[in-house]
C-alpha positions as CSV (number, residue, x, y, z in Angstrom):
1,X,-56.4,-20.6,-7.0
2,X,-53.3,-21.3,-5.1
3,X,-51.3,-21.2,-8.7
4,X,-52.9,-17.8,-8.8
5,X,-51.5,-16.7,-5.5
6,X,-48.0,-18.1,-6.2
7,X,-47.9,-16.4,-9.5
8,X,-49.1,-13.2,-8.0
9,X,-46.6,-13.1,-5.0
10,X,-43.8,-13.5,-7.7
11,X,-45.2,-10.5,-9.7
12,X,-45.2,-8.2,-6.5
13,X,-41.1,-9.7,-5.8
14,X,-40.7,-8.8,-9.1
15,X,-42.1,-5.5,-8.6
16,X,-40.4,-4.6,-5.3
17,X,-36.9,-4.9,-6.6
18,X,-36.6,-1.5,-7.5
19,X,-38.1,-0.1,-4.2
20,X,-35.9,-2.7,-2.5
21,X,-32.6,-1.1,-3.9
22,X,-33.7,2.3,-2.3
23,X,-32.7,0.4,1.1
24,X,-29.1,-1.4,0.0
25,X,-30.4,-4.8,-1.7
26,X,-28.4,-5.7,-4.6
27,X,-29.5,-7.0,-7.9
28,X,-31.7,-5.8,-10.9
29,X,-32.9,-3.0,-8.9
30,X,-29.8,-1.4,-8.1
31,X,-29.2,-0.8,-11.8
32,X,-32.3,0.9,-12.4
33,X,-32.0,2.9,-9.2
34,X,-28.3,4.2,-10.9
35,X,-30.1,4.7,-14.2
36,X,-32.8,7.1,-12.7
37,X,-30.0,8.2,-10.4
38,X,-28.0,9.9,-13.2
39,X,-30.5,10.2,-15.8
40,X,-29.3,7.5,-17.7
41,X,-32.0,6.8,-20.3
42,X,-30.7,3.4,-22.1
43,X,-29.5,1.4,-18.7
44,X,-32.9,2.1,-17.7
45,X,-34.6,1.0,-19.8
46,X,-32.7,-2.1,-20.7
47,X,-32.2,-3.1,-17.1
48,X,-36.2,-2.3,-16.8
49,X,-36.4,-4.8,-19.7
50,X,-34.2,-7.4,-18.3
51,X,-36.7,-7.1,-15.1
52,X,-39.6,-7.6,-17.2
53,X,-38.3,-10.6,-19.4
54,X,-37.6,-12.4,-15.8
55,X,-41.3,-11.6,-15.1
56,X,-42.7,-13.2,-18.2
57,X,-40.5,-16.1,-18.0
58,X,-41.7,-16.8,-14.7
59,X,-45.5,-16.0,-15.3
60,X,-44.7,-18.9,-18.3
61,X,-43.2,-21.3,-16.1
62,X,-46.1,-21.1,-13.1
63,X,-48.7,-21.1,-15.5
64,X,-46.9,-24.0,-17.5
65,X,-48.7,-26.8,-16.4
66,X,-52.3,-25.0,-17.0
67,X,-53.5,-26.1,-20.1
């Protein structure tokens, strides 16, 4: 259960990024805020991808020692 939790809170960071570039942060986010900013289909979606490769990777590490 708690690897659950841990796994879900870093989904949701994951998932904030974007909404946390709207207010300054800096990061993955930013890039897909310029992307949608300027219509710029190909950064979005490779910095959208680059987001969700981080997300799997982490998913795989947390749930790593579940077996």
């Amino acid at each position: 259960m708690i690897r659950a939790g841990i796994n879900q809170t870093i989904m949701l960071s994951l998932a904030m990024v974007v909404v946390a570039s709207l207010i300054g942060a800096k990061g993955l986010g930013e890039d897909v805020l310029e992307a949608l900013q300027y219509a710029n289909v190909g950064q979005g979606i490779l910095a959208g991808f680059s987001i969700l490769f981080c997300a799997m990777i982490l998913d795989r590490i947390v749930q790593g020692g579940r077996k």
